[in-house]
C-alpha atoms as a printed R data frame, in Angstrom:
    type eleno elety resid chain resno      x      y       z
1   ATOM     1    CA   UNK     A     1 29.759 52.885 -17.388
2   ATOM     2    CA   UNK     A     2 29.533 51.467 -14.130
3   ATOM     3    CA   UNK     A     3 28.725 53.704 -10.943
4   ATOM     4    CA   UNK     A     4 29.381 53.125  -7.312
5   ATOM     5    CA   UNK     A     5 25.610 51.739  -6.822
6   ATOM     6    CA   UNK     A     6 25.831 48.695  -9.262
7   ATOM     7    CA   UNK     A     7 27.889 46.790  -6.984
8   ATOM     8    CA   UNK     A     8 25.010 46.360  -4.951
9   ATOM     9    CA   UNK     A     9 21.473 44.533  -5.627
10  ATOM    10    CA   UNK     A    10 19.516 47.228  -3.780
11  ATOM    11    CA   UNK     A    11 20.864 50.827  -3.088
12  ATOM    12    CA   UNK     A    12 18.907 53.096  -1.269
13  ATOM    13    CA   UNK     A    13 20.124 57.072  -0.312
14  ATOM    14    CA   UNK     A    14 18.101 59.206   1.532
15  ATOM    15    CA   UNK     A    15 18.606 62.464   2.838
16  ATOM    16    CA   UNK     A    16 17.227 65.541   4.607
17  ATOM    17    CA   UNK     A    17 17.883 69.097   5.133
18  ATOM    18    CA   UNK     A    18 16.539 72.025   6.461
19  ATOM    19    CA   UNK     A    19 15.079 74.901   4.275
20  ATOM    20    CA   UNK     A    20 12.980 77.910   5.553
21  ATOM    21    CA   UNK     A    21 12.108 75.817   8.499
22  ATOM    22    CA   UNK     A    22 11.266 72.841   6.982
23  ATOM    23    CA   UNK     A    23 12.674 69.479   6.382
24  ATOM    24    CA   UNK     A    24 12.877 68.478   2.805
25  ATOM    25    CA   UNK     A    25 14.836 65.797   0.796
26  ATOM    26    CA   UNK     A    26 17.927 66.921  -0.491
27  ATOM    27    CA   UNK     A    27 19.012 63.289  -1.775
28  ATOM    28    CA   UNK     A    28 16.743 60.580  -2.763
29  ATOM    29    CA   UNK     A    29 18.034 57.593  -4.609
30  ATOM    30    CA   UNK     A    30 16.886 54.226  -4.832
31  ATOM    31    CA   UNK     A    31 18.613 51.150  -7.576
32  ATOM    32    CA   UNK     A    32 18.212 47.843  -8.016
33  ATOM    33    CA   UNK     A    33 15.816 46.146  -6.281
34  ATOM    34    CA   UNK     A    34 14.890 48.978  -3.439
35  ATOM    35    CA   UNK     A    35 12.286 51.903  -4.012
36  ATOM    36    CA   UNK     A    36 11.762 54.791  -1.682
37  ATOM    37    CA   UNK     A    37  8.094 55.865  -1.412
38  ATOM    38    CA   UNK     A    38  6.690 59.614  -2.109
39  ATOM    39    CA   UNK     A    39  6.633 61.908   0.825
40  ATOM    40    CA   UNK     A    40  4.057 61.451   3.425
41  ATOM    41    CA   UNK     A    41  2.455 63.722   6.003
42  ATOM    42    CA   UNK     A    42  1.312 61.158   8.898
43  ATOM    43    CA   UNK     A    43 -1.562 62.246  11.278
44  ATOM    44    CA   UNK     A    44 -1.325 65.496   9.316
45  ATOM    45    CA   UNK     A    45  2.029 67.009  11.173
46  ATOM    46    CA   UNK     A    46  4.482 68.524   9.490
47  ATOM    47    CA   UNK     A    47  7.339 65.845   9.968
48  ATOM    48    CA   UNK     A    48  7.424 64.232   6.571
49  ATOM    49    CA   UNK     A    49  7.722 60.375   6.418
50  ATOM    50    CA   UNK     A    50  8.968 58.066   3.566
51  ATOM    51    CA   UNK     A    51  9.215 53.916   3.324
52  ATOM    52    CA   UNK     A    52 11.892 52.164   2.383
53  ATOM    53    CA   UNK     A    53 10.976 49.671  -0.183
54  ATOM    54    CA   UNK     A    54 11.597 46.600  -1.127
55  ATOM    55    CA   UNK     A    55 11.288 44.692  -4.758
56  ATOM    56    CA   UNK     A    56  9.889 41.020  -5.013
57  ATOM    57    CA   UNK     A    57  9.152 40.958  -1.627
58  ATOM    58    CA   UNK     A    58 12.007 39.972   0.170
59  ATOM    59    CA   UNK     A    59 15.665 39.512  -0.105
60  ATOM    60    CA   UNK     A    60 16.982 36.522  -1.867
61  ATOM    61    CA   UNK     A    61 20.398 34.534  -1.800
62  ATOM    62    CA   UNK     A    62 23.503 36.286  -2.134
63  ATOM    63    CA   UNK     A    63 22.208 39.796  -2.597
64  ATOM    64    CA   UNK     A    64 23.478 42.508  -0.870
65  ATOM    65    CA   UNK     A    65 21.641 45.664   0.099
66  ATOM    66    CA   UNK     A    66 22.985 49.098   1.286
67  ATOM    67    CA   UNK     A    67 21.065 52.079   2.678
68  ATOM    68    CA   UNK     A    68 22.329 55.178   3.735
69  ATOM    69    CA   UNK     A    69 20.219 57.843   5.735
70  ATOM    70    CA   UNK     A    70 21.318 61.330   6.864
71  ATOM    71    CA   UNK     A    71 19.201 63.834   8.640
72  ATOM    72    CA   UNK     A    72 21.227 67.034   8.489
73  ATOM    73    CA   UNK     A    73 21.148 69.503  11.227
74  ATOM    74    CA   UNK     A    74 17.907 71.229  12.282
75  ATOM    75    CA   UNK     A    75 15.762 68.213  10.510
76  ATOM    76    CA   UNK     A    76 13.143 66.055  11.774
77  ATOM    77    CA   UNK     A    77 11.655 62.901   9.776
78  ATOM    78    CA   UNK     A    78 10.640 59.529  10.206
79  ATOM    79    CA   UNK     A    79 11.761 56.794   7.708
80  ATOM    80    CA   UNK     A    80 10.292 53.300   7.861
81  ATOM    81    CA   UNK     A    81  9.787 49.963   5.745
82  ATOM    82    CA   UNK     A    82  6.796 49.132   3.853
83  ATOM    83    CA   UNK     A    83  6.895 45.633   5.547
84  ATOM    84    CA   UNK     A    84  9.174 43.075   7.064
85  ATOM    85    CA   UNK     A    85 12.583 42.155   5.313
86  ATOM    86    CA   UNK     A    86 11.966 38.491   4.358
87  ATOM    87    CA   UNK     A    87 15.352 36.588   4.128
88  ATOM    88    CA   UNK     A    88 14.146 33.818   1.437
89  ATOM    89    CA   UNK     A    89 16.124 30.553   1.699
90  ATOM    90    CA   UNK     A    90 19.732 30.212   0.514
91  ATOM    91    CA   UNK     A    91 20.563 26.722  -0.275
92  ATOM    92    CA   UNK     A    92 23.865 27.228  -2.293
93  ATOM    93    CA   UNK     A    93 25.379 28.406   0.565
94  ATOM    94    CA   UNK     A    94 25.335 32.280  -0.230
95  ATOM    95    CA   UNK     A    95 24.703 34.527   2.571
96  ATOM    96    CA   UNK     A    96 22.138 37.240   2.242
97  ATOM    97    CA   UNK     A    97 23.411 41.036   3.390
98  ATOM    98    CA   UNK     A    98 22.192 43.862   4.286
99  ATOM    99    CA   UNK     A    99 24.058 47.197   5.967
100 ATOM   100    CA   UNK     A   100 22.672 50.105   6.886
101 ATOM   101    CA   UNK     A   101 24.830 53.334   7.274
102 ATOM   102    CA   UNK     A   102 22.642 56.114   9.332
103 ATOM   103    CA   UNK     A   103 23.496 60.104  10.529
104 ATOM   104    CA   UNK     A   104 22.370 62.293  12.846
105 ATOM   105    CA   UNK     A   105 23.190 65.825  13.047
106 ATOM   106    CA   UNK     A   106 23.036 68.577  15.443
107 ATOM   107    CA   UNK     A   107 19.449 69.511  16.822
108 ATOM   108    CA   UNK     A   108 18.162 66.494  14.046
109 ATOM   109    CA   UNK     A   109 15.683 63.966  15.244
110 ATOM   110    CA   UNK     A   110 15.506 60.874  12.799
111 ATOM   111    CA   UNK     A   111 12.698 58.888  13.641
112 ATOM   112    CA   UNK     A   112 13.826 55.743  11.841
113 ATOM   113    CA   UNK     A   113 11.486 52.753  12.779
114 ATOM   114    CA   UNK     A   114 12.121 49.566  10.480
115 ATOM   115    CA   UNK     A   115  9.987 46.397  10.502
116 ATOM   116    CA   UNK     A   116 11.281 43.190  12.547
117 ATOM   117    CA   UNK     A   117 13.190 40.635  10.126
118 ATOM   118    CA   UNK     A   118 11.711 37.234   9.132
119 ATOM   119    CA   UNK     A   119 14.103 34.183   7.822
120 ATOM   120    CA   UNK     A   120 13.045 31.620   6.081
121 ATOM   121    CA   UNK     A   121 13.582 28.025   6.302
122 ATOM   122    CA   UNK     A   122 17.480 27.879   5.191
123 ATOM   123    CA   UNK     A   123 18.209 31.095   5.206
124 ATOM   124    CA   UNK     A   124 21.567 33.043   5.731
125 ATOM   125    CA   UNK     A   125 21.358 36.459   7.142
126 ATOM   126    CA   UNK     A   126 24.215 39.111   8.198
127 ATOM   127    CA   UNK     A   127 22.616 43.154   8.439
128 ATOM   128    CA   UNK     A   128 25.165 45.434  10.034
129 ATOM   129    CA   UNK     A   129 23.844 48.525  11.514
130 ATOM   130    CA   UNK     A   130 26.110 51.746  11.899
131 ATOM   131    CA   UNK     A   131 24.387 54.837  13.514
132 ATOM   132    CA   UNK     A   132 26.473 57.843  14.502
133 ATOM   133    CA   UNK     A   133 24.306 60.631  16.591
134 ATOM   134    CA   UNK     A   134 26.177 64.234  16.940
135 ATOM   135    CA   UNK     A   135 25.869 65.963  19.810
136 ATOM   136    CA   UNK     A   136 22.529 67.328  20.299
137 ATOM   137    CA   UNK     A   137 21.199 65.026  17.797
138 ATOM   138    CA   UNK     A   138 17.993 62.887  18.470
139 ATOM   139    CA   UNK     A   139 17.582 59.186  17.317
140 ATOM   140    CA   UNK     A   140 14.761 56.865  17.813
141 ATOM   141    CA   UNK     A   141 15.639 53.261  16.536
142 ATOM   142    CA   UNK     A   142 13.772 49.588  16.467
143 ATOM   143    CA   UNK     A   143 15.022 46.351  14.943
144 ATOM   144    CA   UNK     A   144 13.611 42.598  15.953
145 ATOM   145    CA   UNK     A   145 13.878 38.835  14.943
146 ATOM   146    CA   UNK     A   146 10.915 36.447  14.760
147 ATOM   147    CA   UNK     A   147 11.524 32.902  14.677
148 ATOM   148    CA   UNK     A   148 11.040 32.759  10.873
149 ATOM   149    CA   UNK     A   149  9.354 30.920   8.319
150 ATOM   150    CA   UNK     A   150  9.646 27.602   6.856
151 ATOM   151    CA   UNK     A   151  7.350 24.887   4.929
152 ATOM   152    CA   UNK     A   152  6.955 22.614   7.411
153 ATOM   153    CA   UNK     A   153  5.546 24.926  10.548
154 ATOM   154    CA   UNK     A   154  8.444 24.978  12.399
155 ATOM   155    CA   UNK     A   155 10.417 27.459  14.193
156 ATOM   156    CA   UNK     A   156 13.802 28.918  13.709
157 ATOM   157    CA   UNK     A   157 14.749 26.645  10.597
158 ATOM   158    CA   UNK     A   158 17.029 28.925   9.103
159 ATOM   159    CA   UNK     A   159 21.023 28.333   8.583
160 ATOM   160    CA   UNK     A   160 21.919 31.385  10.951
161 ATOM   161    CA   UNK     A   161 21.056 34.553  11.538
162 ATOM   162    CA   UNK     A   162 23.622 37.640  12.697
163 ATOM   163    CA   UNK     A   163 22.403 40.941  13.426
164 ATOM   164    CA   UNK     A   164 24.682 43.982  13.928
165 ATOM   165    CA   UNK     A   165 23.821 47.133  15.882
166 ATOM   166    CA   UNK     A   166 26.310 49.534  16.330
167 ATOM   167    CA   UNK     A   167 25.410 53.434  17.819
168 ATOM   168    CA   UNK     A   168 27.641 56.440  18.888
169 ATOM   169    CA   UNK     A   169 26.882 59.372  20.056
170 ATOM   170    CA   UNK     A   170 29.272 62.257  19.761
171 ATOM   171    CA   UNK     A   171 31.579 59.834  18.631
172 ATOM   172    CA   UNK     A   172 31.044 57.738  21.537
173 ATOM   173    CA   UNK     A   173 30.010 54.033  21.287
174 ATOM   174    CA   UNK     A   174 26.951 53.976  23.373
175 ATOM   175    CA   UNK     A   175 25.166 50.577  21.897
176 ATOM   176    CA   UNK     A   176 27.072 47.701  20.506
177 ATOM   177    CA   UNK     A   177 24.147 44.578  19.802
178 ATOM   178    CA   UNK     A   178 25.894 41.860  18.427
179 ATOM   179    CA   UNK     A   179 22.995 38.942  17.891
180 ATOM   180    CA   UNK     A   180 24.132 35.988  16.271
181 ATOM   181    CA   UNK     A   181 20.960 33.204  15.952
182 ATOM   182    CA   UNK     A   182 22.563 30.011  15.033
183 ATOM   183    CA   UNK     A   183 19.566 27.187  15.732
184 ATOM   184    CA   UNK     A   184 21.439 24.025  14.441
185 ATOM   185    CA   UNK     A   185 24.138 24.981  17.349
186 ATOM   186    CA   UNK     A   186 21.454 25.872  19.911
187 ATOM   187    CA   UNK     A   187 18.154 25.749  21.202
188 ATOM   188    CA   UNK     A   188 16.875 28.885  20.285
189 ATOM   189    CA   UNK     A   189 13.786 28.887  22.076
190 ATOM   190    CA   UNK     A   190 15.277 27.617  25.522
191 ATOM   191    CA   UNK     A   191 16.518 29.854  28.515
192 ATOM   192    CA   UNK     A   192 19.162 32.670  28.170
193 ATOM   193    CA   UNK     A   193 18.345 33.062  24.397
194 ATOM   194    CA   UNK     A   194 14.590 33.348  23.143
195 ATOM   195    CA   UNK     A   195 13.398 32.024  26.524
196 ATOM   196    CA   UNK     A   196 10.410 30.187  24.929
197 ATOM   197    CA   UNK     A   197  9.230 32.903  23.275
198 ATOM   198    CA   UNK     A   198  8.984 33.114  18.989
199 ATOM   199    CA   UNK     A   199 10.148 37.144  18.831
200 ATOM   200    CA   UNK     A   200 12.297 39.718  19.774
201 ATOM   201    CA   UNK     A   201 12.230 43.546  19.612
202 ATOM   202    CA   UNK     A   202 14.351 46.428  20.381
203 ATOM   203    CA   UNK     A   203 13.566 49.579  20.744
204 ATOM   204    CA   UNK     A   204 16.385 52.289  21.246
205 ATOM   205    CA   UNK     A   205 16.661 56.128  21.735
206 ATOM   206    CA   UNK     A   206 19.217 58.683  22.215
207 ATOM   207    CA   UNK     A   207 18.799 61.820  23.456
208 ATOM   208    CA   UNK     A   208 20.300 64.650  25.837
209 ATOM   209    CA   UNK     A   209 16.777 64.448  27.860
210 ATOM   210    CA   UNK     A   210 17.031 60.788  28.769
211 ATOM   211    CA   UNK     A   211 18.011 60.516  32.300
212 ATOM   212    CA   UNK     A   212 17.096 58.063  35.201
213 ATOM   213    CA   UNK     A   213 13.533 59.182  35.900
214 ATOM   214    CA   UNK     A   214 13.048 58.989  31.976
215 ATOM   215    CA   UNK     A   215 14.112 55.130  32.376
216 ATOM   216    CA   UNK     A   216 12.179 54.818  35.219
217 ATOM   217    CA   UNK     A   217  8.908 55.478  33.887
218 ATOM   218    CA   UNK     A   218  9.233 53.297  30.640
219 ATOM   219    CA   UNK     A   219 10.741 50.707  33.019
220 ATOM   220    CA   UNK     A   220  6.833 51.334  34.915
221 ATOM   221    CA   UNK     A   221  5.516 51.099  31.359
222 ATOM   222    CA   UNK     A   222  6.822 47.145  31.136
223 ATOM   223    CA   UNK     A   223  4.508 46.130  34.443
224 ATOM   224    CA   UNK     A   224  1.291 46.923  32.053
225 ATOM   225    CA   UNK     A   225  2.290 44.151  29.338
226 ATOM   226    CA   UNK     A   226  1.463 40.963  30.648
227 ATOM   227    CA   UNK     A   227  2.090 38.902  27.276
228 ATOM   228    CA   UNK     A   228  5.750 39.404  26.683
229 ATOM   229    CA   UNK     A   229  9.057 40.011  28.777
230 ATOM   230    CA   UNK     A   230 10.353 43.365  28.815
231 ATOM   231    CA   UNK     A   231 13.354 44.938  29.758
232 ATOM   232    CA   UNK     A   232 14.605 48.559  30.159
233 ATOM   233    CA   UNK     A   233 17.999 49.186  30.045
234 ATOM   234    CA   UNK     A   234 20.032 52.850  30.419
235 ATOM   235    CA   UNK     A   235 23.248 52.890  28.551
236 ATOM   236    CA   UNK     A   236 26.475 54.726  28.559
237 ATOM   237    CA   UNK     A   237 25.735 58.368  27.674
238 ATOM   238    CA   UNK     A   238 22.343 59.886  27.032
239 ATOM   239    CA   UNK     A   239 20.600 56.597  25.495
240 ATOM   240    CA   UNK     A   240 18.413 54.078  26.465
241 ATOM   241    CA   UNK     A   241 17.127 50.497  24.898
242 ATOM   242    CA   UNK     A   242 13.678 48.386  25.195
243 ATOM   243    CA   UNK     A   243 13.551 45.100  24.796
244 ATOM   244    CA   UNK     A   244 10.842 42.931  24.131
245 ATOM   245    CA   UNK     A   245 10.394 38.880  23.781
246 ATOM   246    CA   UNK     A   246  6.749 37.781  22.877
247 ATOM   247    CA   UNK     A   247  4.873 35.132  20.978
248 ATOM   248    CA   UNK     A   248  3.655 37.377  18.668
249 ATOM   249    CA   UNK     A   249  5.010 39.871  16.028
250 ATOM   250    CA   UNK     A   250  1.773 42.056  16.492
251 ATOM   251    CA   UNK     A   251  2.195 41.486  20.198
252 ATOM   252    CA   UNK     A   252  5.058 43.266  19.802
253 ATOM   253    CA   UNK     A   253  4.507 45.694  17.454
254 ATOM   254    CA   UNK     A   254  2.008 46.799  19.358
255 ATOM   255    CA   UNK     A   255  4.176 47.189  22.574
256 ATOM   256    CA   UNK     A   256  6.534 49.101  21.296
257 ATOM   257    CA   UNK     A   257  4.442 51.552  19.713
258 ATOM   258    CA   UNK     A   258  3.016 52.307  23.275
259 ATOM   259    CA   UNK     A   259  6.824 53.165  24.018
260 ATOM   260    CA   UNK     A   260  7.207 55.183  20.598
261 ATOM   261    CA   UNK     A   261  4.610 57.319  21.016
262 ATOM   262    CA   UNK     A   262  5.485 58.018  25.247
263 ATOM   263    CA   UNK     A   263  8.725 58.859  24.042
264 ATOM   264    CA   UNK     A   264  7.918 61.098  20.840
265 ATOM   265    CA   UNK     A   265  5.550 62.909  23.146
266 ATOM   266    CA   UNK     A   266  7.891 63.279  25.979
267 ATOM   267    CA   UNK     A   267 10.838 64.368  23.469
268 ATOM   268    CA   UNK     A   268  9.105 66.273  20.540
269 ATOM   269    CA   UNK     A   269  5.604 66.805  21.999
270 ATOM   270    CA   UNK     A   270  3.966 64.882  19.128
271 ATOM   271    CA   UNK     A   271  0.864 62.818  18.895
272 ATOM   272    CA   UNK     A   272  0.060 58.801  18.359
273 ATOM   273    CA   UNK     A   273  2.591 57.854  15.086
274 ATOM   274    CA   UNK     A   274  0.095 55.535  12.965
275 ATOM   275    CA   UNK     A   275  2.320 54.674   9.782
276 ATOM   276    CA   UNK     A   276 -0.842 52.747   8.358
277 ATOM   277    CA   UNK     A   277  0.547 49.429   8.069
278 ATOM   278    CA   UNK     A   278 -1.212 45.859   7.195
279 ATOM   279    CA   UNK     A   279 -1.291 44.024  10.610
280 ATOM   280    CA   UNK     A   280 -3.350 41.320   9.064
281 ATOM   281    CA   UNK     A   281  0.251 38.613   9.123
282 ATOM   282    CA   UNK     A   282  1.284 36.799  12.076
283 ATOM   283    CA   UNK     A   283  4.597 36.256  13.215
């Protein structure tokens, strides 16, 4: 008998509670082609950490993924990817999906910190991104583009690429990214879109502490980076968003975990997050 996951290529569930204290995994499913890895304990704190995996290495043509994450009230975890989501090409005209469901409760703080995505050469691409916050509720968010991959060296040589983002707090819309990459319509690498440069990162957090000196000092932050264009931006409600264009995926990994860690220090008094990835690619 069929069950509600086999519609999809990849399922992924993961949730947390709190117990005695602690945060612990009340739900952890993974079908198809995703895998969710054991529990981790990063830099030795208590907040426990888990990667979302990926099968084969990357998503091909006409699969769809789903992931749902909920961080019950009173929790506090960090959920990442293994490594970037690789759009392989589509060339029968089959778009590529992937949508992400995501919950926040009261007093939670969900640390959720996925790799940038990477198309291929004639690849199609729509991930849709819906984040609800309670009140009270903590979020810490990143997403980013490169220019892709293809064969022949070249950038942006996928079909299109659209990116959803969509983030409410208390039932409020707060952030509503709506990114559609479309490079046989437009130079993607000339002014008002990538601006020359071959990625782009965000970097987004919600919280009841975020005010105008907290914007101010990331926004102080940016003058340090002399390799990429940053922007800080305040949004409606308690919220905030970085964003970063650079030549390099590194590059930018690298700048936003300077913000990461500010911020997780400023809002949860933690240390330096080091998830112990491979920064060996380029991007």
């Amino acid at each position: 008998m069929k069950i509600f996951h086999d519609k999809y290529d990849g399922y992924t569930e993961l949730s947390f509670s709190e117990r005695g204290g602690e945060t612990v995994a009340d739900a952890c499913i993974a079908r198809g082609q995703a895998r969710i890895s054991a529990k981790l304990h990063l830099n030795g704190e208590d907040t426990p950490c888990y990667f979302l995996i990926t099968m084969g290495g990357g998503l091909t043509e006409g699969e769809t993924y789903e992931t749902k994450l909920n961080a019950r009230a009173g929790t506090h975890a960090v959920v990442t990817t293994q490594a970037p989501a690789y759009v392989f090409k589509c060339i029968n005209g089959e778009t590529t999906r992937s949508n992400f469901d995501v919950k926040v409760g009261q007093d939670a703080a969900l640390e959720y910190l996925p790799d940038d995505v990477i198309p291929y050469g004639r690849s199609r691409y729509v991930q849709t991104s819906d984040i609800h916050v309670a009140k009270g509720g903590s979020l810490m968010y990143t997403d980013g583009i490169t220019a892709g991959w293809s064969p022949n060296g070249k950038d942006f040589q996928y079909y299109f690429a659209h990116m959803i983002s969509r983030i409410y707090y208390a039932g409020r819309l707060v952030y509503n990214d709506n990114l559609i990459l479309d490079p046989h319509a437009y130079d993607m690498a000339g002014l008002g879109l990538f601006d020359g440069s071959r990625n782009y990162s965000s970097f987004v957090v919600v919280d009841e502490k975020i005010d105008n000196a907290f914007v101010q000092e990331l926004q102080e932050m940016g003058k340090g980076f002399e390799d990429a264009v940053i922007g800080v931006t305040r949004l409606e409600g308690p919220a905030l968003v970085v964003r970063v264009l650079g030549d390099s995926l590194n590059g930018n990994k690298a700048i936003l975990g300077r913000y990461i860690d500010f911020v997780r220090g400023k809002l949860y008094g933690l240390p330096h997050l080091d998830m112990r990835k491979d920064v060996s690619f380029k991007g």
